[in-house]
N, C-alpha and C positions, 0 to 999 in steps of 0.2 A: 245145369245143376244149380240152384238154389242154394246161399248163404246161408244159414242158419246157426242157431245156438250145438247143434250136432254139426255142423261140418268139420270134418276131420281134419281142414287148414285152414279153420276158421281161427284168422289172429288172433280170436280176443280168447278162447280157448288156451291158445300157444303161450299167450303173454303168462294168462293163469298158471298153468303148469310149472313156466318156468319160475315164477314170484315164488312159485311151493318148493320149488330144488332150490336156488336162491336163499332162501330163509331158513333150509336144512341145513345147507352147510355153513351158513352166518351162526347157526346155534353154536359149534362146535366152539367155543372162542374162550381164551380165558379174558381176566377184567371184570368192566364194571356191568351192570344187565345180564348178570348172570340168571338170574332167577324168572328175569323177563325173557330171557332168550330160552329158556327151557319151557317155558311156557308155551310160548309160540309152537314151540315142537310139539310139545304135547298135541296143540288143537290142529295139528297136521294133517293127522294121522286119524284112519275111520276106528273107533272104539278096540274092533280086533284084530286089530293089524300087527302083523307079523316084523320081525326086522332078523335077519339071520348071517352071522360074519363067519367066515370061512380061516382065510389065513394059511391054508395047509392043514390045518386040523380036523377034524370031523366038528361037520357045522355046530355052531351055539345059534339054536334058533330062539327069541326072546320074544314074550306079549311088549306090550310100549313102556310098561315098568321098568320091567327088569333090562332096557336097553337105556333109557332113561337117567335112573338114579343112580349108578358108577357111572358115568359122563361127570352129572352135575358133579357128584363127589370129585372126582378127577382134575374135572376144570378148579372146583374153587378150593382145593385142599392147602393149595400153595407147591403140589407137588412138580408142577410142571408151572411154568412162563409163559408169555409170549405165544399162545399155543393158538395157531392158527389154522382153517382146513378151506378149501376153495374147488371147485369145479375146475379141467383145465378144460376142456372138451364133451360137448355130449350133443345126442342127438334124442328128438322126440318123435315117438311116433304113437299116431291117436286115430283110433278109432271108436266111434258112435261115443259111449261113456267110459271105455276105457283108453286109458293112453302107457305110457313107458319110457321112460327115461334110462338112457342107458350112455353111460362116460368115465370119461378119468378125473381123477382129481389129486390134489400134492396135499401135505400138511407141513406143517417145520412146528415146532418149539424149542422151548429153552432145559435142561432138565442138569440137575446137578452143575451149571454154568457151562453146557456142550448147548451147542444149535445141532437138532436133529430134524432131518427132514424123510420122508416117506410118502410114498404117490402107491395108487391104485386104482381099481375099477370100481364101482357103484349100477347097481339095478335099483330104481324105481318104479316102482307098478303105483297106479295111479286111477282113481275112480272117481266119477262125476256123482256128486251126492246134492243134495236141495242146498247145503250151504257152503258149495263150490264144490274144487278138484282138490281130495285129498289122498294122503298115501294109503294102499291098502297093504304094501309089502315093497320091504328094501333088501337087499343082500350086498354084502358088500366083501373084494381078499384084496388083499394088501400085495406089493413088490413084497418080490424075495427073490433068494435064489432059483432062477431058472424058469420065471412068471415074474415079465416086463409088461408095464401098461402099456410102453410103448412099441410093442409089438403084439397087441390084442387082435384077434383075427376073427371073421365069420366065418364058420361055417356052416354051409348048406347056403340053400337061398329059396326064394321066393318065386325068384324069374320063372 
């Protein structure tokens, strides 16, 4: 089999994708570059890309506005601190020009002078476009009661 700009364990692909989850969850931050860091998100993501949160609720599916601009507002209102979000674990899996990212991740902030912290799971779908790997849809539910990251399970398989 032949290396190429398609191959599905082609590092320089791997590297790409993860620089694009990387720089998703570095947006989330309060502080200074806020408005660079939402930038960045913006130009992530392919024009009609979908983002959709769960939580227990019946999904809130959002265009990249309306997931957008309550972040920015959020981060920089002064209403939260400290507000940090990070990858703990994730795996990538690619094929041709599609790939997926799929992991846990934690957050903490500061909020009323409490440190709150909260972990969950994250889907990224991801597509190869002329000016790289961008998101084409995220989903993401949070810990709660009764739904631990860290007891996330497949089911079904491939084998």
């Amino acid at each position: 089999m032949t290396e190429d700009a398609h191959e599905p364990n082609h590092q320089s692909d791997l590297g790409e994708i993860q620089s694009v989850v990387d720089t998703f969850f570095a947006a989330f931050a309060t502080g200074p570059d806020l408005a660079e860091r939402m930038a960045s998100l913006r130009g992530l993501f392919v024009p009609q890309a979908l983002v959709t949160s769960t939580g227990g609720r019946a999904p809130a599916v959002m265009d990249i506005d309306a997931f957008i601009e309550p972040r920015r507002a959020l981060l920089g209102n002064g209403t939260l601190s400290e507000f940090a979000e990070w990858p703990t674990e994730g795996r990538i899996d690619v094929f041709g020009d599609i790939a997926h990212w799929f992991g846990s991740y934690a957050k903490t902030w500061v909020q009323d002078g409490s440190v709150v912290e909260g972990r969950g799971m994250k889907s990224i779908q991801l597509v190869r476009t002329a000016a790289g790997w961008r998101i084409s849809a995220a989903a993401w539910d949070d810990e709660r009661p009764g739904v631990s990251a860290a007891v996330s399970r497949t089911v079904g398989s491939a084998d």
